[in-house]
C-alpha positions as CSV (number, residue, x, y, z in Angstrom):
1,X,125.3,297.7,142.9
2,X,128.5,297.0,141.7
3,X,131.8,294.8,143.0
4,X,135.2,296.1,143.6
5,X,137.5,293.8,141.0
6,X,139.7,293.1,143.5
7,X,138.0,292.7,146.6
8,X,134.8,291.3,145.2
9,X,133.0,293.8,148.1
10,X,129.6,295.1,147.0
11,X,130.1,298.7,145.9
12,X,127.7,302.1,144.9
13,X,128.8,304.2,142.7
14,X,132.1,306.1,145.2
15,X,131.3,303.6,148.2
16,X,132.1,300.3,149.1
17,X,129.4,298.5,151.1
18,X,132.2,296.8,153.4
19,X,133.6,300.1,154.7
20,X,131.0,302.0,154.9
21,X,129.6,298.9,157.1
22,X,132.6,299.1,159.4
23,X,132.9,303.2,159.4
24,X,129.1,302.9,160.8
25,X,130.0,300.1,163.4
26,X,132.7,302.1,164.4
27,X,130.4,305.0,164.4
28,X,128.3,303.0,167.1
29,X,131.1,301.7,168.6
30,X,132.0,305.4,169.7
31,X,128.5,306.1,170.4
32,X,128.2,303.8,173.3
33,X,131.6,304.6,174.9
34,X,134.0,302.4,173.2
35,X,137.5,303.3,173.3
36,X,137.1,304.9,169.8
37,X,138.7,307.9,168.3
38,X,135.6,310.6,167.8
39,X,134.4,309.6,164.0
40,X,134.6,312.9,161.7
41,X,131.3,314.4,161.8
42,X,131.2,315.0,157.9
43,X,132.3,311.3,157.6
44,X,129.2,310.4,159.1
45,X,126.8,312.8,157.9
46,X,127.9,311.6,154.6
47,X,127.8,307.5,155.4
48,X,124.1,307.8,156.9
49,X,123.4,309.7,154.0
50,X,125.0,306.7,151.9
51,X,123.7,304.0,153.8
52,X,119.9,305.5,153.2
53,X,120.2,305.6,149.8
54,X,121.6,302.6,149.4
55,X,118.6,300.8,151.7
56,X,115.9,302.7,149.7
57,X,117.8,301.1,146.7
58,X,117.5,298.0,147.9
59,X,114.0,298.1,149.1
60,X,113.0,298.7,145.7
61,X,115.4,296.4,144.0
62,X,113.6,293.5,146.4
63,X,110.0,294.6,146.1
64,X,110.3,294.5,142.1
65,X,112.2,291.4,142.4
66,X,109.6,289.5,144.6
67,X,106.6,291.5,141.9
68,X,108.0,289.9,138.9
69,X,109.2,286.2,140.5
70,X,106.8,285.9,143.4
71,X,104.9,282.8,141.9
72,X,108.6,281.1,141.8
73,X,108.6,281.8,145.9
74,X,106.9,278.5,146.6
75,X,108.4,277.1,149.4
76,X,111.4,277.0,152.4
77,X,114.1,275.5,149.9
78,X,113.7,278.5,147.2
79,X,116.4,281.2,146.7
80,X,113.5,283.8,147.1
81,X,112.5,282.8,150.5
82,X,114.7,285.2,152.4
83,X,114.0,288.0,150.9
84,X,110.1,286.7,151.0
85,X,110.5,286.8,154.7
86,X,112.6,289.6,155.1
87,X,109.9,292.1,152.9
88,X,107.1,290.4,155.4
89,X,109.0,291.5,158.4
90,X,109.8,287.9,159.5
């Protein structure tokens, strides 16, 4: 993951993780009757498509984080915690 310069958003490589976010909201938005414009269907072939990637990304990313620093995740007040709790399902 990288960050737009200016924004400081969390970008993939063509994507930034902020508008993608709000395309898909919108997306649901639309979905469930909202007074929404129709979202391109392309447009959201291609942000699920993005969004999956980018959650099996992080999956990994977090699984071989928490293997190589788990014995640091020792208790409520470390940084590892959340994502601790998070790869539990809590």
């Amino acid at each position: 993951m990288n960050f737009d310069e200016q924004t400081g958003a969390a970008a993939w490589p063509g994507v930034r993780v902020d508008q993608l976010v709000m395309r898909l909201r919108r997306l649901n938005e639309w979905r469930r009757g909202g007074d929404v414009e129709q979202p391109d269907p392309h447009e959201v072939g291609s942000d699920l498509d993005n969004a999956a990637d980018m959650l099996e990304r992080m999956a990994a990313a977090i699984v071989e984080t928490l293997e190589s620093n788990l014995h640091l995740a020792d208790g409520d007040n470390c940084t590892l915690i959340g994502l601790v709790r998070m790869a539990r399902g809590a």
